[in-house]
C-alpha positions in Angstrom: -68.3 175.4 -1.5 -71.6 175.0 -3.1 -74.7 177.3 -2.5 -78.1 175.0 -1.1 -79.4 175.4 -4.7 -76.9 174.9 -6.8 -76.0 171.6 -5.0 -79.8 170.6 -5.4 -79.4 171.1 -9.4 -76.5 169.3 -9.5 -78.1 166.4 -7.8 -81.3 167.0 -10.0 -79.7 167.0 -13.6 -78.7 163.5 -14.7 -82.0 161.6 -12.9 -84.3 160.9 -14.7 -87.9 159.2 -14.0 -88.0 155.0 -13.5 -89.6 153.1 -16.1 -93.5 153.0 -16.0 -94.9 149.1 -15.0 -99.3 148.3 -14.8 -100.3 147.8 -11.3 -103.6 146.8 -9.7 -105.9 149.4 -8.8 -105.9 148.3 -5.4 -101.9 148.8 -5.1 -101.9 152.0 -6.7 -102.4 154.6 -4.1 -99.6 156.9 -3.7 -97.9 155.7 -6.9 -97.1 158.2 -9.6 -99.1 157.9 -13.1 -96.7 157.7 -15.8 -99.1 157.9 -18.7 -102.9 159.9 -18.6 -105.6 157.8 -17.3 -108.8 158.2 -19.7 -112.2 157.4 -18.7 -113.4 154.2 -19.9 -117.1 154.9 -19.7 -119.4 158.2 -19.5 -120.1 159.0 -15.5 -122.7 159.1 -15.0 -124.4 156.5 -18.4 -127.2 158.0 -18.0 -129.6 160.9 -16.7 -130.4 159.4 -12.5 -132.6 160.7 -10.2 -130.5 162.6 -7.5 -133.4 162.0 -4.7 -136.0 159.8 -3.5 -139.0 161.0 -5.2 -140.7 161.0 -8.7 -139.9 161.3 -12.3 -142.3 164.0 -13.6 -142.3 166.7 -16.8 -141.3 169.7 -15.6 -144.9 171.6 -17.7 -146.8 169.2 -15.6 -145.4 169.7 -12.4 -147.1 172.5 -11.2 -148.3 173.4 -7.2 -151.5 171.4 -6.6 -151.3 168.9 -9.9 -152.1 166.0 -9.6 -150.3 163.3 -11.2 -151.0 159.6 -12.1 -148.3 157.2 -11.1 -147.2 154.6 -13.6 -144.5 152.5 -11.8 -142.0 152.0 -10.4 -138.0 152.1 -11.0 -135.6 151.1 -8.4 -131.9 151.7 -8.9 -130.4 149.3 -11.4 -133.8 148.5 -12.8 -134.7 151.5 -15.4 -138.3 151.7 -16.8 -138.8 150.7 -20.4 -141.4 153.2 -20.8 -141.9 156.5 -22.3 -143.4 159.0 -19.2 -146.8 161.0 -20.6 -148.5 164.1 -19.6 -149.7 164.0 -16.3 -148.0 160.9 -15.2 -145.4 160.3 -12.8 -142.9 157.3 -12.0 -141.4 156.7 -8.7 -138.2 156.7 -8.4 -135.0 156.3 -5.9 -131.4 158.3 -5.6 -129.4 156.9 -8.4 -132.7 155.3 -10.6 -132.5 156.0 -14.3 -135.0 158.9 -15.6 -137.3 157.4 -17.8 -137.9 158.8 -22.0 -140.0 162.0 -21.2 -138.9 163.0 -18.0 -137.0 165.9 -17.0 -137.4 166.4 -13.4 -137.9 165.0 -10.1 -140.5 165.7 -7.5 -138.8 164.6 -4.4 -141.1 163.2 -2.1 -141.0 165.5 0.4 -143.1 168.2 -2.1 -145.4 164.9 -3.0 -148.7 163.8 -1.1 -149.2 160.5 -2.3 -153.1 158.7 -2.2 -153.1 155.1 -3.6 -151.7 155.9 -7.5 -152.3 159.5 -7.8 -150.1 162.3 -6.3 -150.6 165.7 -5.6 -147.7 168.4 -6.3 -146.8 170.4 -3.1 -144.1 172.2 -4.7 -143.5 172.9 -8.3 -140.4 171.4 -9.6 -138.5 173.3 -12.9 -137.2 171.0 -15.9 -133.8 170.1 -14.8 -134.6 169.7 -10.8 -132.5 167.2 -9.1 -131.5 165.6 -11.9 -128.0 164.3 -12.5 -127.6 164.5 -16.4 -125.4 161.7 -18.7 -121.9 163.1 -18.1 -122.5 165.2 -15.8 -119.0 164.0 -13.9 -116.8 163.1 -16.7 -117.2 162.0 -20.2 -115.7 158.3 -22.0 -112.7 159.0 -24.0 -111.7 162.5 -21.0 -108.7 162.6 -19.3 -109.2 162.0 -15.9 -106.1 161.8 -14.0 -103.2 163.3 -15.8 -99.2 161.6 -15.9 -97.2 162.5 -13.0 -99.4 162.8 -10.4 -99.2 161.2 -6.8 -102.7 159.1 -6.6 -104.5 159.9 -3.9 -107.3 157.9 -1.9 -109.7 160.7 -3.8 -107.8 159.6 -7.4 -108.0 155.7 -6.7 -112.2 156.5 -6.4 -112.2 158.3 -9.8 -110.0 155.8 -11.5 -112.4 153.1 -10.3 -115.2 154.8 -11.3 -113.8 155.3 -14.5 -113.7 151.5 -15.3 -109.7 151.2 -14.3 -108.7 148.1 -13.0 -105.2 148.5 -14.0 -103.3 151.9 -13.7 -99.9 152.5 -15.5 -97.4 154.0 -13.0 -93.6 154.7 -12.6 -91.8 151.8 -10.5 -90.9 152.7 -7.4 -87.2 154.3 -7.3 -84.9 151.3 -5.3 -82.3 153.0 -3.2 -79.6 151.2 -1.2 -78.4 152.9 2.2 -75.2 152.2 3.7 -73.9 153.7 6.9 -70.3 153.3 7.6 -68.3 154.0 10.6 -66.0 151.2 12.6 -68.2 152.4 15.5 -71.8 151.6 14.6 -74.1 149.1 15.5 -77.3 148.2 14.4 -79.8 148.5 16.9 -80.2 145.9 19.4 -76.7 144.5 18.3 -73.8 144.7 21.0 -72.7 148.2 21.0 -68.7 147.9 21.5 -66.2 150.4 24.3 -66.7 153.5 22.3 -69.5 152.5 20.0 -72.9 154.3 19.0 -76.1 153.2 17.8 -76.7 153.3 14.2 -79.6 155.6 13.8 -79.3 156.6 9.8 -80.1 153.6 8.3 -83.4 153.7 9.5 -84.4 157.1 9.4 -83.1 157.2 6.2 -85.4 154.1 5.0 -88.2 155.9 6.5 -87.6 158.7 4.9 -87.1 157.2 1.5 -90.4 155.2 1.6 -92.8 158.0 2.5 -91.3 159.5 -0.8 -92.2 156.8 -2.5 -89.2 154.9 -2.8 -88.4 151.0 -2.1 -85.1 151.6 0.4 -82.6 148.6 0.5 -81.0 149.1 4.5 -77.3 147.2 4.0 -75.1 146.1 6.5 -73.1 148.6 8.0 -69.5 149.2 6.7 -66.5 149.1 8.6 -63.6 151.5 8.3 -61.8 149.6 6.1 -61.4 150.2 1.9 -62.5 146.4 1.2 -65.5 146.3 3.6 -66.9 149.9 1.2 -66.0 148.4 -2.3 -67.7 144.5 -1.3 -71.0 147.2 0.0 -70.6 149.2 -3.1 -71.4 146.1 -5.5 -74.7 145.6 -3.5 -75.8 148.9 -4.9 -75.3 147.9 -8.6 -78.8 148.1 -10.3 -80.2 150.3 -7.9 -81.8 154.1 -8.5 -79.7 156.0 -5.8 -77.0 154.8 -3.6 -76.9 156.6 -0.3 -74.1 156.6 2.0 -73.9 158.1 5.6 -70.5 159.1 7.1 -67.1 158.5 5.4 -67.4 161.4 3.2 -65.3 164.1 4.9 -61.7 164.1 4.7 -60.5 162.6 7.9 -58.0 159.5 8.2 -60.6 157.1 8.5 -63.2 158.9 5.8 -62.8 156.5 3.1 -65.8 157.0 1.0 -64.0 158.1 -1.5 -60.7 156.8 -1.9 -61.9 153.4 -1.3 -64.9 153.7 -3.7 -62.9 155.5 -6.3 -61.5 151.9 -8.1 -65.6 150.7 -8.1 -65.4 153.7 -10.7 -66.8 156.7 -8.2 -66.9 160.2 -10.1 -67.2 162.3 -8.1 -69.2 165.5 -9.2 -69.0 168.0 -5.7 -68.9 167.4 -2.0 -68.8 170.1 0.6 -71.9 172.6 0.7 -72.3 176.1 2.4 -74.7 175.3 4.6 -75.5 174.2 8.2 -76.1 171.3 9.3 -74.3 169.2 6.5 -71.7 170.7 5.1 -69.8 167.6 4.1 -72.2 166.3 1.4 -71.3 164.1 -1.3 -72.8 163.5 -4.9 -71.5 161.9 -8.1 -71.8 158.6 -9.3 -70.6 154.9 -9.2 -70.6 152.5 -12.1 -73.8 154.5 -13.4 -75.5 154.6 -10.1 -76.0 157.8 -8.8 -74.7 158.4 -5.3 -75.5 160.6 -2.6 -73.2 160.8 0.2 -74.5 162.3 3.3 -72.9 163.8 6.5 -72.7 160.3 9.2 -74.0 162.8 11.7 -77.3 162.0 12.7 -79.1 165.6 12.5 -76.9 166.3 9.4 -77.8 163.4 7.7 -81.8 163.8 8.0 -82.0 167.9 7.0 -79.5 166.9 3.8 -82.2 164.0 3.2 -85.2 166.9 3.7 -83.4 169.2 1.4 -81.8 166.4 -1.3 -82.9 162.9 -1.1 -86.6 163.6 -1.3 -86.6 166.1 -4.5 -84.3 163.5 -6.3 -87.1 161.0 -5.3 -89.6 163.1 -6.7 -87.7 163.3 -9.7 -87.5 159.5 -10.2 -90.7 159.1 -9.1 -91.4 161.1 -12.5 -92.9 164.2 -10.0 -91.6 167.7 -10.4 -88.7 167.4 -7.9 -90.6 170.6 -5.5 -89.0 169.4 -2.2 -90.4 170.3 0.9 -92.4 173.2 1.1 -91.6 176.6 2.5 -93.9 179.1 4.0 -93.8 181.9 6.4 -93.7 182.3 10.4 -92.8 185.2 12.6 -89.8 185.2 14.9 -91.4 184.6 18.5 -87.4 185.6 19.8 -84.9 187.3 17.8 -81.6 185.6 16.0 -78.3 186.3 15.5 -76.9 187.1 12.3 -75.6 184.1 10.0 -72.4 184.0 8.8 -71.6 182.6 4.7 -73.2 179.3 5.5 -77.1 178.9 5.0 -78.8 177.5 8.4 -81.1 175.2 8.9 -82.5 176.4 12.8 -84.6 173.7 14.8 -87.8 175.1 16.5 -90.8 175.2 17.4 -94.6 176.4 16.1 -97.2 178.4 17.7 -100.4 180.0 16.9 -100.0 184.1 17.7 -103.7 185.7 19.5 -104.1 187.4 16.3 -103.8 184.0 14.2 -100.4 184.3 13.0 -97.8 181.3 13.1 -94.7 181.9 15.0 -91.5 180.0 15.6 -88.6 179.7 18.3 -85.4 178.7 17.7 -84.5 176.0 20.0 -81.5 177.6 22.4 -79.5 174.4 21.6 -78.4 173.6 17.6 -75.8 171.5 18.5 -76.2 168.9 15.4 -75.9 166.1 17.8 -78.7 166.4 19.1 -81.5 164.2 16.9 -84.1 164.4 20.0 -84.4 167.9 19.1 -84.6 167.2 15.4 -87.6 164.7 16.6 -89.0 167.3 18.8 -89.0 170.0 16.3 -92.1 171.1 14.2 -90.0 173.6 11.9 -86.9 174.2 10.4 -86.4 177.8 10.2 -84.5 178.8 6.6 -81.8 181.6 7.3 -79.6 182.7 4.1 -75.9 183.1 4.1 -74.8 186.3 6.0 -78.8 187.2 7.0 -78.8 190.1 9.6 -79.8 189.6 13.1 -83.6 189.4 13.3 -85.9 190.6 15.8 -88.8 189.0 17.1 -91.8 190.1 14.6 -89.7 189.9 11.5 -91.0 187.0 9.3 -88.8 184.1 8.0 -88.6 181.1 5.7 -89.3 177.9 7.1 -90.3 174.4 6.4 -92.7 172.7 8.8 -91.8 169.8 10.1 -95.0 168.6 11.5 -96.8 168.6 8.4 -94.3 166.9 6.4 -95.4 163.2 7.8 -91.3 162.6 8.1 
């Protein structure tokens, strides 16, 4: 069986990133750039006034000068003039600083009498003003390729004269569940029937990575039902099945796939839950075939599915990431499998995270998965740990999964 990592290169190695498309700057938040975005225009065009105050020469703006005021230049309406000694224009956050005018008196350090003002405060050449540029320059790079576009990003690009931002299309990726027992939510659930949970945690998981997630109908059982599901897939990113991967009587994923042209690369990892993972490919389409149990099924997605979709997405295929907690209760040693322990998060007196194991792993059990703010990471054949000792873990509750 494979090692955790080793399966996750595997899976890595033949994607590559979708093809770039343009898309409206009001569609592109959390897209991925696929080319640099340069500034259009120097931010800001031109030396502004960074307060409500008065444009002045810093050698004239001394403590108790007084100061002849010229006009007037509200923002978007810059003064065609050229300032003099011992005058001063008024001026308002943003307003362009006039030719011969390197500071601003803000009018808190002004007494103003009719057109003359006197200077409370002295005020040094370069005070509060916001010089040509000051943010970025035409022609700079502003957001680099390969980077998800944040609500802060979508401001800059704007700012930057972008109404168009070139991105990577979204990675498609079919699901399929199979399993003569399933049924969709809110279906009839036949004697000895479950509900179908995968489809749509595996939808939900695929879209907050980015990705565009085709749910098809479930799949019987039965080799015709997985080759007719398997041509839905054609022209996708990723296929993704749930269940039928093992190597039971009824676990046709493979045999029944295999004249649609399935290579299969590995299947069966070292590691707990989801042992019985799946990847190769079919008729160019990559497939991923995860474990039909439900708790199985989403810690496979969190370790594999969403660094391949990073890796489409054209982002460096990271993963989830791990930090450090303290054991609030001791654990067992592991055995040659890497674990994947449900738990929970605290905040220790002292500041420090901890995390409990939940009593219960039985892999059944998806409230607990739902429950859980913390998968804790524990290597193949890993001592027993006493409470204190730190550990690997990924946190749940900040993954937005």
């Amino acid at each position: 069986m494979l090692s955790v990592e080793e399966a996750r290169a595997r899976i890595l190695a033949p994607l590559r990133p979708t093809t770039p498309e343009v898309v409206a700057l009001a569609e592109a938040w959390q897209r991925v750039t696929a080319a640099p975005a340069v500034a259009r225009l120097t931010q800001p065009p031109a030396a502004l006034s960074a307060m409500d105050g008065y444009a002045v020469r810093g050698t004239d703006a001394k403590e108790g000068a007084r100061l002849r005021v010229v006009g007037a230049a509200p923002a978007g309406h810059p003064w065609r003039g050229t300032l003099g000694p011992g005058e001063a224009l008024r001026l308002f956050t943003g307003s362009v600083m006039p030719d011969g005018a390197d500071a601003v008196l803000i009018q808190e350090n002004a007494s103003a009498e009719g057109d003359t003002i006197t200077v409370n405060s002295a005020v040094a050449a370069g005070g509060h003003v916001r010089r040509r540029g000051q943010d970025f320059a035409e022609g700079e790079v502003v957001v680099p390729a390969d980077r998800r576009l944040t609500a802060r990003q979508v401001g800059l690009l704007a700012a930057a004269n972008h109404p168009w931002v070139v991105v990577h299309r979204r990675p498609r990726v079919a699901i399929l569940s199979t399993g003569d027992e399933l049924a969709l939510p809110g279906e009839p659930i036949g004697p000895g029937g479950i509900v179908s949970s995968n489809s749509h945690a595996l939808a939900a998981v695929v879209r907050a990575c980015g990705g565009d997630a085709v749910v098809l109908p479930v799949a019987k059982d039965d080799a015709a039902a997985l080759a007719g599901a398997a041509e839905a897939a054609r022209g996708m990113d990723l296929f993704v099945t749930s269940g039928g991967a093992s190597v039971g009587t009824h676990d046709l994923v493979q045999s029944a796939l295999a004249p649609a042209g399935l290579r299969v690369d590995f299947w069966k990892i070292a590691m707990r839950p989801g042992k019985p993972l799946l990847f190769g490919s079919l008729g160019g389409v990559p497939l991923l075939g995860l474990p039909g149990n439900p708790v199985s099924s989403l810690v496979c997605a969190l370790l594999f599915l969403w660094p391949a979709l990073e890796r489409l997405s054209g982002l460096p295929a990271t993963g989830a990431p791990v930090t450090r907690a303290t054991l609030a209760a001791p654990l067992r040693a592991n055995d040659a499998r890497a674990d994947h322990l449900r738990g929970t998060l605290d905040e220790a007196p002292d500041g420090t995270l901890r995390v409990t194991a939940f009593p219960r792993q039985d892999s059944a059990l998806l409230r607990l998965l739902a429950d859980a703010e913390a998968l804790i990471l524990r290597p193949p054949h890993a001592p027993a740990a006493s409470a204190g000792e730190d550990v690997k873990v990924i946190r749940l509750d900040r993954l937005g999964l």
